[in-house]
N, C-alpha and C positions, 0 to 999 in steps of 0.2 A: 665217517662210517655210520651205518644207520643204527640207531640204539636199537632198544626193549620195544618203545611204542612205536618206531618205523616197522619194526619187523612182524608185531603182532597188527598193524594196519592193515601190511601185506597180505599176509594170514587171512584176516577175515576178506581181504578183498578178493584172493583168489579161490575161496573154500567155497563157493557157489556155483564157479565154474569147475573146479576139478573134485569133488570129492564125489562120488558113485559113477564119475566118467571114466570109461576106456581109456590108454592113450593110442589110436587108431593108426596114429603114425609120429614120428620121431625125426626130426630134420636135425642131425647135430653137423655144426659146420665148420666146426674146428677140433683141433685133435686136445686143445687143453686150453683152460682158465689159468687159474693160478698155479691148479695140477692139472696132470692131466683125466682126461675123463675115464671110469673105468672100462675095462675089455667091453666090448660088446652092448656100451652102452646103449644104445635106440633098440637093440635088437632086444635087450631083456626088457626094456620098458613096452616094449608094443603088445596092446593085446592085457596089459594089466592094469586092474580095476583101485581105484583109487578110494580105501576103505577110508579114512581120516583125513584131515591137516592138520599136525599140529607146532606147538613154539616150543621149541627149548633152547630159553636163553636166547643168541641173536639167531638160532638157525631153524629153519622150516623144515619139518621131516614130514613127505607123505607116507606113510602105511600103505602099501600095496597089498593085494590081493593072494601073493606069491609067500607072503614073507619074509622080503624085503623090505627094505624103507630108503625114497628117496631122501636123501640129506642136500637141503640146500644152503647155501650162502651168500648174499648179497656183494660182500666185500665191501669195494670207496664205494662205490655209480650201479652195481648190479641193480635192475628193475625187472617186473614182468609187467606189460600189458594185456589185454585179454580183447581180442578183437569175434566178435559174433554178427556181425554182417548188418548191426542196428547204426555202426561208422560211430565219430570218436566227437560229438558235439557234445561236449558234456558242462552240464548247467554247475553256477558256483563259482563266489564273486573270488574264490582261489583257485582257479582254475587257470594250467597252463597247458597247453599240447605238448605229449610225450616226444623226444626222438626217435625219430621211426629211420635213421641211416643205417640199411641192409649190413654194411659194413660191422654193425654191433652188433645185432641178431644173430644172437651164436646158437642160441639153441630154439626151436621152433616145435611146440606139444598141439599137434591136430589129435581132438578131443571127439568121442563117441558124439556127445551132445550138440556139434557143431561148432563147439567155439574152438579158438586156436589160443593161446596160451605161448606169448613170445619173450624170452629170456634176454635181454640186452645189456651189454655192459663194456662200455667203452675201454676201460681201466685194466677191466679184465682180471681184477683181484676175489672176486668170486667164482666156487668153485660148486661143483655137482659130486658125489658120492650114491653110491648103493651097500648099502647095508644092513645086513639079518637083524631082523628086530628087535630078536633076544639077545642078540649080541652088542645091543647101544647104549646099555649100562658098562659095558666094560669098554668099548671101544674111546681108544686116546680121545677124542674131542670130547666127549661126556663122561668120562670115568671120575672128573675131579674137577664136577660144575657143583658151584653150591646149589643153596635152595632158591626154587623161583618167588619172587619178591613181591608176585602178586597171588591174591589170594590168603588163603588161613596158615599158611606155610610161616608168613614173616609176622612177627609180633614183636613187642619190648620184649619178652621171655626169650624168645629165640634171639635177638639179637645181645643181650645180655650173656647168655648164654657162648655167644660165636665171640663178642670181642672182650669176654673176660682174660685180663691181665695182658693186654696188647697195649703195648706201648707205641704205637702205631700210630698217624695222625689216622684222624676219625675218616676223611676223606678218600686216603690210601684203604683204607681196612675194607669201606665201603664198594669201591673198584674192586677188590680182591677176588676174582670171577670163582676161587674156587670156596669161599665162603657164602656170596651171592651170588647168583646166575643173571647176567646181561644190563645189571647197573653200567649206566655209562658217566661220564665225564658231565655231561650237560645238566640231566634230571639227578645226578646226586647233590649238585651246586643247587638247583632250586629245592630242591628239599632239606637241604641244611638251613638254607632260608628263614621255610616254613620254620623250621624246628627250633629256630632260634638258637644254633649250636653253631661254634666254630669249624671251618675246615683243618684246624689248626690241633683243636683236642684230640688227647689222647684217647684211643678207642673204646680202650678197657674201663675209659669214666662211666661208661653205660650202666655197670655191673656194680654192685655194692660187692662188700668183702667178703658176703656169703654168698656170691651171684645171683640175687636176685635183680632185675631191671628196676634201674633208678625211673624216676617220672622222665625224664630225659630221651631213655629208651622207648618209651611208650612214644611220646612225643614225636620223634624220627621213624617210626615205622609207621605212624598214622599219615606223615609226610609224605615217606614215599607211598605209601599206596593212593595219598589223593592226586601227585604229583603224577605216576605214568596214566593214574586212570583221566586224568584230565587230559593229560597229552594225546593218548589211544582216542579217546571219544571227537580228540581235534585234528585226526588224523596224520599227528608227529609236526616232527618241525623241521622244514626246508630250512635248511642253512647252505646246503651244496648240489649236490643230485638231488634228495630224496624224491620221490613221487610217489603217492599211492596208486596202485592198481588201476583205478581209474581215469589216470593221468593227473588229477588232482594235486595243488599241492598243500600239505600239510602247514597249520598255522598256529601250532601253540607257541611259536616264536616270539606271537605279536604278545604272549603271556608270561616271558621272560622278566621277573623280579631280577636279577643276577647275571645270568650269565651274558657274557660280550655287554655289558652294561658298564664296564668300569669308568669311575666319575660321575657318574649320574645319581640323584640322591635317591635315598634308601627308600621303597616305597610304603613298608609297615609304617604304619599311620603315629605320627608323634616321637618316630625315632632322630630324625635330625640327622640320621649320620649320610656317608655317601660307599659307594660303592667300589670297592678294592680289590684290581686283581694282581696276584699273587703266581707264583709257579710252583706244585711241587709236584715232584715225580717228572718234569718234564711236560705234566700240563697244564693248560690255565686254569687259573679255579678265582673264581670270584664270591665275592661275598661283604658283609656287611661288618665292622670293624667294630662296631658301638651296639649296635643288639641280639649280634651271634657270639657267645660265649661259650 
């Protein structure tokens, strides 16, 4: 499933073509994704002006002009391409051709501006939504998202603060979608890295006994913000489907300290140790044995 920095790639790759565009016309081709789509769906989208795009967590919400908000979801495979009649030769030594089997083109956004905007997804574990703007702070998928992880939101103080007196391995606590918004499995494995911290400690070690963020804390939030902003600027990481927008694929993979590395030896300079994967919660988690403490 595509993390934090797949979903905000998306984001920026399709906010050029859709945000102050129409949607002119609405090709929906199947009655459901995951769920099904709501009433009327092409018929409320036609004719409405696409104020924003933005991320929350893994899902893309357009702001319509109406007062709604398109909610989107990727799911496993879900992609969109954006086709504008300039054709799909696209420069970039990671470059792969999108599938384009009519068979997946479930949903099809012909665009005021001329482009067309094509939803694909084989799997079919992503789903579309319409819902009141004002109502996406309470509505179940976002009523009990934590804070987004990028930006001045996340600090040692804030994080000291969330996993005070959590006995919780520090990894789990971190996945914990309703404490952090869109951490995944992959970039909290390489940020523990960075941070020099086990997937293993307990969470609340962050916190000293008066909650204030130990050095530790600080350490791990400086991680992950260097860790998605690396990944976002290398346009995520193909390990399955992913694709960016422009077909491209995503290559912070090849920047993988950790994760799918296990046996391989540690790459912080003078550690000596090797690389250990592990299972908890049911997923892999790897990491460094000798300088993640």
């Amino acid at each position: 499933m595509p993390e934090l920095p797949e979903v905000e790639t998306v984001r920026r790759g399709l906010a050029p073509a859709l945000v102050s565009a129409r949607f002119a016309h609405v090709d929906q081709r199947r009655a459901d994704l995951r769920f099904p789509f709501p009433a009327d769906f092409a018929a409320r989208l036609k004719g409405r002006r696409v104020r924003a795009l933005r991320r929350r967590a893994k899902y893309l919400i357009a702001d319509l002009d109406n007062g709604e908000a398109l909610v989107m979801h990727l799911g496993m495979s879900g992609s969109f391409r954006i086709e504008d009649g300039v054709g799909d030769n696209i420069p970039g030594l990671f470059h792969n051709s999108r599938g384009k089997e009519a068979a997946h083109d479930h949903v099809v956004f012909d665009l005021s501006n001329g482009k067309r905007v094509i939803y694909n997804d084989p799997r079919r574990f992503g789903f579309m939504l319409l819902v009141k703007q004002d109502l996406l702070p309470v509505h179940p998928l976002f009523r009990d998202v934590g804070i987004e992880p990028l930006g001045d939101d996340l600090d040692g103080a804030k994080l000291a603060r969330l996993f005070a007196g959590k006995k919780a391995p520090l990894k789990a606590a971190l996945l914990d979608q309703r404490l952090i918004a869109g951490l995944g499995n992959i970039y909290v494995s390489e940020a523990l890295h960075r941070a020099g911290l086990s997937p293993r400690r307990a969470a609340g070690s962050l916190a000293h006994k008066n909650g204030t963020p130990s050095p530790r804390a600080d350490l791990l939030a400086g991680a992950i913000h260097d860790v998605l902003g690396e990944a976002i600027e290398a346009g995520g990481s193909s390990l399955r489907d992913h694709r960016q927008t422009n077909g491209e694929l995503g290559y912070f993979q090849h920047n993988f300290r950790v994760y799918d590395r296990a046996g391989a030896p540690c790459p912080r300079p003078g550690c000596g140790g090797a690389i250990k994967r592990i299972v908890q919660s049911g997923r892999a988690t790897y990491y460094c044995t000798t300088c993640q403490k």
